[in-house]
C-alpha positions in Angstrom: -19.5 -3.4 4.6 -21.5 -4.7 1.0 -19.0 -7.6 1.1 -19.8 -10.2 -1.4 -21.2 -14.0 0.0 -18.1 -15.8 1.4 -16.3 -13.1 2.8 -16.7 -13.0 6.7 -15.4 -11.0 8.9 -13.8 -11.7 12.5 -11.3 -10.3 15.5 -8.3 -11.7 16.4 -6.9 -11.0 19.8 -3.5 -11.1 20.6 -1.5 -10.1 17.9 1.4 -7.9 18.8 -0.9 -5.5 21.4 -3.7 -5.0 18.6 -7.2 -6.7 18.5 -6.6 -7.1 14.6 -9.8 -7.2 12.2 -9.6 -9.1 9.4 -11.8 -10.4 6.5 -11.6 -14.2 5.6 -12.9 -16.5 2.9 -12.3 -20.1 2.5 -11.8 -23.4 4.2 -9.2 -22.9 7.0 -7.6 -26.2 6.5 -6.4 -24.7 3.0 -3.2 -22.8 2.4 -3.2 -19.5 3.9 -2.9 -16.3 1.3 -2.3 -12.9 3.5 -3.4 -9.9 1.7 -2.0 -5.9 2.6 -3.6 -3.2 2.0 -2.0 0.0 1.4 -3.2 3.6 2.3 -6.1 4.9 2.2 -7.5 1.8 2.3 -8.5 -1.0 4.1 -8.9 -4.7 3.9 -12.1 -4.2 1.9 -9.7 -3.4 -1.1 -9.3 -7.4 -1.4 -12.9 -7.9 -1.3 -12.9 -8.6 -5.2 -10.1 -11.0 -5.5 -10.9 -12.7 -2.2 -13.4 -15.5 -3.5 -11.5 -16.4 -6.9 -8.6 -16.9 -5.3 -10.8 -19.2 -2.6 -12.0 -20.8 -5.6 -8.7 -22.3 -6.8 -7.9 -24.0 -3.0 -7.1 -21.4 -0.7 -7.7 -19.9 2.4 -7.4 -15.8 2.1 -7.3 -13.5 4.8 -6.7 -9.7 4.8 -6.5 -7.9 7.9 -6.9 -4.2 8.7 -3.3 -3.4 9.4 -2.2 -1.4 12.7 -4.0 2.5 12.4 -6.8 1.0 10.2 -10.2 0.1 10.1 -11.6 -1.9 12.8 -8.0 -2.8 14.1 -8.3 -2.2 17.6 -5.4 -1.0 20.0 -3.3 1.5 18.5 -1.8 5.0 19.0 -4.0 7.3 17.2 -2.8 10.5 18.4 -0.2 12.7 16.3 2.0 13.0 19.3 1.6 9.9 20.3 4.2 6.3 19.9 4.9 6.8 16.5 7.7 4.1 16.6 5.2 1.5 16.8 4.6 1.9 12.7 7.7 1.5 12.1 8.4 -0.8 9.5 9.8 -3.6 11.9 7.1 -3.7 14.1 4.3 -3.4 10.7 6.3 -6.5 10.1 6.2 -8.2 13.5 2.0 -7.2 13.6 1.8 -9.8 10.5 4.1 -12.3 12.2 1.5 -12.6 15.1 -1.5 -12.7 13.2 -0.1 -15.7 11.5 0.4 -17.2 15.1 -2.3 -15.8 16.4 -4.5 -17.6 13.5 -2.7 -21.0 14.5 -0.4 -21.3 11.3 3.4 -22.1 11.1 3.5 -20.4 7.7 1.6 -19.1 4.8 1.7 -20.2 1.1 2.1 -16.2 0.2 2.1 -12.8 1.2 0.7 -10.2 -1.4 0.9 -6.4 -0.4 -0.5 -3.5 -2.4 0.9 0.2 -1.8 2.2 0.6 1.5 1.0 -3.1 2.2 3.9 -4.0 -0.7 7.2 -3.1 1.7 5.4 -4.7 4.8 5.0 -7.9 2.6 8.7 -7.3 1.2 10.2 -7.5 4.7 8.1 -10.0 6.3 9.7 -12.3 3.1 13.0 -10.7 3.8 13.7 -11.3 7.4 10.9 -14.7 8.0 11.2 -16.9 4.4 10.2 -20.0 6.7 7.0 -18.1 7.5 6.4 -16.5 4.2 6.9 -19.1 1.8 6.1 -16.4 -1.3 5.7 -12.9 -1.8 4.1 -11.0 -4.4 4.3 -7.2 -4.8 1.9 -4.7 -5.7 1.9 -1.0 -7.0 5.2 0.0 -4.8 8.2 -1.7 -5.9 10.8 -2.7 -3.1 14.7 -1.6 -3.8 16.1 -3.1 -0.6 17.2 -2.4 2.6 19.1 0.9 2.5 22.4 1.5 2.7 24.1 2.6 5.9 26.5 4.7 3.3 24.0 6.4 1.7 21.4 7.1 4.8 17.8 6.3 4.2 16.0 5.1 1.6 14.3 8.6 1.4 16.4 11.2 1.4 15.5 14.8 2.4 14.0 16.4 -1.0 11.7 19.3 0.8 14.2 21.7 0.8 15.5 21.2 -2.7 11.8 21.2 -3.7 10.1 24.3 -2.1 13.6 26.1 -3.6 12.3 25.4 -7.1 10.6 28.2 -9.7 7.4 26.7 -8.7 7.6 25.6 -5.2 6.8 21.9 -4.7 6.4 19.4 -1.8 6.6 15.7 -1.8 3.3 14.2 -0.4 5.2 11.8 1.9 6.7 15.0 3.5 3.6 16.4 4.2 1.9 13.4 5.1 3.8 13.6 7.7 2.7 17.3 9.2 0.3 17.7 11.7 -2.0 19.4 10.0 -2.5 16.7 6.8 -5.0 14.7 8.6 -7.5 17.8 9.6 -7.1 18.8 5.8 -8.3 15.6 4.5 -10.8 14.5 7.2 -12.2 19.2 7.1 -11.6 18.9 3.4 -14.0 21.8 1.7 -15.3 19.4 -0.4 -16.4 16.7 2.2 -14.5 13.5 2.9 -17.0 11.4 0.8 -16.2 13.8 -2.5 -11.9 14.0 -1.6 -11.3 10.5 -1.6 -13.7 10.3 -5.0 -11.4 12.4 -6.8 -8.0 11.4 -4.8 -9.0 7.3 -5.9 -10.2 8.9 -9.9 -6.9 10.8 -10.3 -4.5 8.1 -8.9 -6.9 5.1 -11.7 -6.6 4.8 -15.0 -9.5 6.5 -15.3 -8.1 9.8 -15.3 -6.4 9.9 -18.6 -3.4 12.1 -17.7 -1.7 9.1 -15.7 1.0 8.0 -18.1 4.0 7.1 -16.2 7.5 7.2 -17.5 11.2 6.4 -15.5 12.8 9.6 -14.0 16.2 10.1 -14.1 17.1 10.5 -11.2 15.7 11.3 -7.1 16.2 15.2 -7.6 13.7 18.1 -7.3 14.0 18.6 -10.6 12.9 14.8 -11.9 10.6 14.7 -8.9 8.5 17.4 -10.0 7.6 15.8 -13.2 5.6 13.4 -11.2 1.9 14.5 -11.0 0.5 16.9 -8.4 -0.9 14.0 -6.4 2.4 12.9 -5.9 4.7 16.1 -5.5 2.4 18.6 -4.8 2.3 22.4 -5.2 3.7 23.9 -1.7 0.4 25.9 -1.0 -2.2 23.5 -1.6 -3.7 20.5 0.8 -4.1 17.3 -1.1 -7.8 17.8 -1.0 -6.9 21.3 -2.9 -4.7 19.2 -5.0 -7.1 17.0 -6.5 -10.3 19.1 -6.3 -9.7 19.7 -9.8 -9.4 16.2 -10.8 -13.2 15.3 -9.7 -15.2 13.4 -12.0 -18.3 14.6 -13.4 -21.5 12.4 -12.2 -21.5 10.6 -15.2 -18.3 9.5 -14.5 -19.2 8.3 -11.2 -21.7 6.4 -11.9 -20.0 5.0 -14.3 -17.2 3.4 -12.5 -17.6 -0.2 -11.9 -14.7 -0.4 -10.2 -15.4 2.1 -7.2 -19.5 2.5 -7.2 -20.5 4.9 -4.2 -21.4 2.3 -2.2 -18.1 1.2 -2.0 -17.0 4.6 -1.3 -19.2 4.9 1.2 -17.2 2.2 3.3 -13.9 4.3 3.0 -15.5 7.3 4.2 -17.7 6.3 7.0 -14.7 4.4 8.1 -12.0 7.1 7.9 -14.5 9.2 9.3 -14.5 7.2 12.6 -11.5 6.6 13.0 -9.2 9.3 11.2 -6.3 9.1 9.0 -3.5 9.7 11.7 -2.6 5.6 11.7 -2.1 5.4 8.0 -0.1 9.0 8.2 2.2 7.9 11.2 3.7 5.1 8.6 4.9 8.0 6.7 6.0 9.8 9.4 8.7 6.6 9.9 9.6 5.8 6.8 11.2 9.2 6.4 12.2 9.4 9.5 16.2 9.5 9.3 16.2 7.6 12.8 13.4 5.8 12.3 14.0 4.1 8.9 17.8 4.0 9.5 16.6 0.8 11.5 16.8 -0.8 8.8 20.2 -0.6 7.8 20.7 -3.2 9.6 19.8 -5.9 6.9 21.2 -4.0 4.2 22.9 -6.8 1.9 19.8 -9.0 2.8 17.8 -11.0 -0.2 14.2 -12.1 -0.2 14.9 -15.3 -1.0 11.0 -16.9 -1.4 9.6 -16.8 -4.7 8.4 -13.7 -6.3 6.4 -11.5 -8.5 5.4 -7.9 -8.8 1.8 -6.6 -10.1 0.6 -3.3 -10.9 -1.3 -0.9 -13.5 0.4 0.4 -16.3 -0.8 3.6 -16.1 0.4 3.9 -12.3 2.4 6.4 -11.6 3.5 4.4 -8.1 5.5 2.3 -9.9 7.9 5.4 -11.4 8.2 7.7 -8.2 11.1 6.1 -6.7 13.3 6.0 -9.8 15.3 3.0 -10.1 13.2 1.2 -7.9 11.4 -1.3 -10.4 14.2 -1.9 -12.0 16.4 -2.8 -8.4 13.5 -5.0 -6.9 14.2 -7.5 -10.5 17.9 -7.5 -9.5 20.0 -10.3 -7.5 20.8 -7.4 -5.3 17.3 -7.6 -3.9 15.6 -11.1 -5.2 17.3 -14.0 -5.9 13.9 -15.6 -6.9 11.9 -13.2 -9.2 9.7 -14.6 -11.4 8.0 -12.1 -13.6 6.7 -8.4 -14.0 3.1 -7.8 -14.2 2.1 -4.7 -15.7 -1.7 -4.8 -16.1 -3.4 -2.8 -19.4 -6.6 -0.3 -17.8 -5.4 0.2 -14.0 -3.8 2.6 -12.4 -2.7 2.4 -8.8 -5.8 1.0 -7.5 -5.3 -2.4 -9.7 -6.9 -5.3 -7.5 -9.9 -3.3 -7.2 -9.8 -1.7 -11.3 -8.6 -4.9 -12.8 -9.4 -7.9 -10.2 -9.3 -10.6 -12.8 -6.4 -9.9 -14.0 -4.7 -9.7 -10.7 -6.1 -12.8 -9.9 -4.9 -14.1 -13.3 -1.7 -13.0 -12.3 -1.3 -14.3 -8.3 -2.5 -17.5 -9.4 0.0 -18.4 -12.1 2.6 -17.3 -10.3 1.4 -19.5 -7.1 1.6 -22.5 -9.6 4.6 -21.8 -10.6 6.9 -20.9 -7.1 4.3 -24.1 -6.2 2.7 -22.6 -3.5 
């Protein structure tokens, strides 16, 4: 997988029904650090903060989450059990590998993209377990409301009814036919996920996110096309026009081929379907009306929230960034980390700084 010396990689049985890869550095005996990944990625995103953070006493692990990877034991069929990536049981899947890996708890839990709500709710509903949580890239707004539905509302309609007809990505993440677009896309898979990670980086100098008003077709569609996308186009359509030239490429510390490579040889064994079906519940009415349930809830733990300023992640929910700082929804935040020359990608564009970041807020929440 061109990890770096340190990181090694192992299976652990048992945890929640899934065989769960995961990638570890360090001296077990140390504090435990659980690192999410988010989509489309894998645990490999980590692989550049693993080693400082082993480096200042701890033990790191970052697993391939359910429908990922080398994970072993899920549902990877579009008709399939859905349910089981439902947020709860994403949750629970974490809760096991801790047990599974023969801790009581964990010093913190750090989740990037879609790896950021998992990490949010295992602080939320297990603070014994998850003695810190930092945030990365998706800010968390709370459990929603049972008054107000789900924390996604319904925009398709609203958006294919505008001048230019528009579709939210999550919405069509969750058709059937988004995983034979990306996986067939006409530029190869190798060449989409080039130009889906360039336009979603800082790299692509067009990123420069600002706070919508309001969750409406009309704000929504100032969002990039990566985000609400025009109705007609696949996301490889969408960002075919965004691909770097080969001087670009090769100039990309961040993301040389190589490292590519292991995205899309993965992802070409094992499909995209997983990571999709966590879209497919989280705007699922039923599905994500689940958690209602805890709606009033705090994460209690310490914590912190990390991304790029030039991510646009951090503005496509509006009011969500500024909600997650709020007693409404942490009682214990302790700072806003908005790094200078990343995008959404930021532990793999600006690993120091990330790692700059986790670590002073560990001191401080003394984890």
């Amino acid at each position: 997988m061109n990890l770096p010396d340190g990181i090694r990689t192992r299976d652990v049985a048992g945890v929640n029904g899934l065989d769960m890869r995961v990638l570890e550095a360090g001296d077990p005996s140390n504090p435990m650090l659980l690192l999410l990944h988010g989509f489309p990625e894998l645990a490999f995103s980590w692989r550049k903060v693993m080693l400082p953070l082993v480096a200042a006493g701890y033990h790191v692990v970052a697993p391939d989450q359910r429908g990922y990877g080398d994970t072993r034991g899920w549902d990877n069929r579009y008709d399939g059990d859905v349910r089981s990536f439902r947020m709860l049981n994403l949750a629970r899947d974490i809760v096991c590998l801790v047990a599974a890996m023969g801790r009581t708890h964990v010093a913190a839990v750090v989740g990037h993209d879609f790896g950021s709500p998992v990490a949010a709710h295992c602080a939320l509903l297990r603070p014994d377990i998850f003695r810190a949580v930092a945030l990365m890239s998706a800010p968390y707004a709370g459990p929603p409301s049972p008054d107000r539905g789900t924390a996604k509302p319904d925009i398709a309609a609203a958006l294919a009814a505008l001048d230019r007809p528009r579709k939210h990505y999550q919405w069509y993440y969750a058709t059937r036919p988004a995983e034979a677009d990306m996986l067939d896309a006409p530029q190869g898979l190798h060449d989409f996920l080039r130009a889906y990670y360039h336009a979603k980086s800082a790299d692509w100098a067009a990123n420069r996110p600002f706070e919508l008003a309001s969750w409406s077709a009309t704000e929504l569609s100032k969002l990039p096309d990566y985000y609400v996308m025009q109705a007609d186009r696949t996301m490889p359509e969408t960002v075919a026009p965004e691909m770097p030239g080969e001087d670009d490429i090769r100039a990309c510390a961040w993301l040389p081929d190589a490292d590519l490579a292991v995205y899309a040889d993965t992802y070409a064994r094992t499909g995209f379907q997983g990571g999709l079906n966590w879209y497919r519940c989280a705007i699922d009415p039923v599905i994500a009306g689940e958690m209602e349930l805890f709606h009033g809830r705090t994460i209690d733990v310490p914590s912190t929230f990390i991304a790029g300023a030039s991510d646009w992640g951090i503005r496509q929910t509006p009011g969500a960034l500024a909600a997650m700082q709020g007693p409404g929804v942490t009682s214990d935040f302790r700072g806003l980390h908005l790094l200078d020359g990343a995008g959404h990608w930021v532990q793999q564009e600006q690993p120091e700084a990330v790692v700059d970041a986790l670590l002073g807020f560990l001191r401080g929440a003394g984890a």
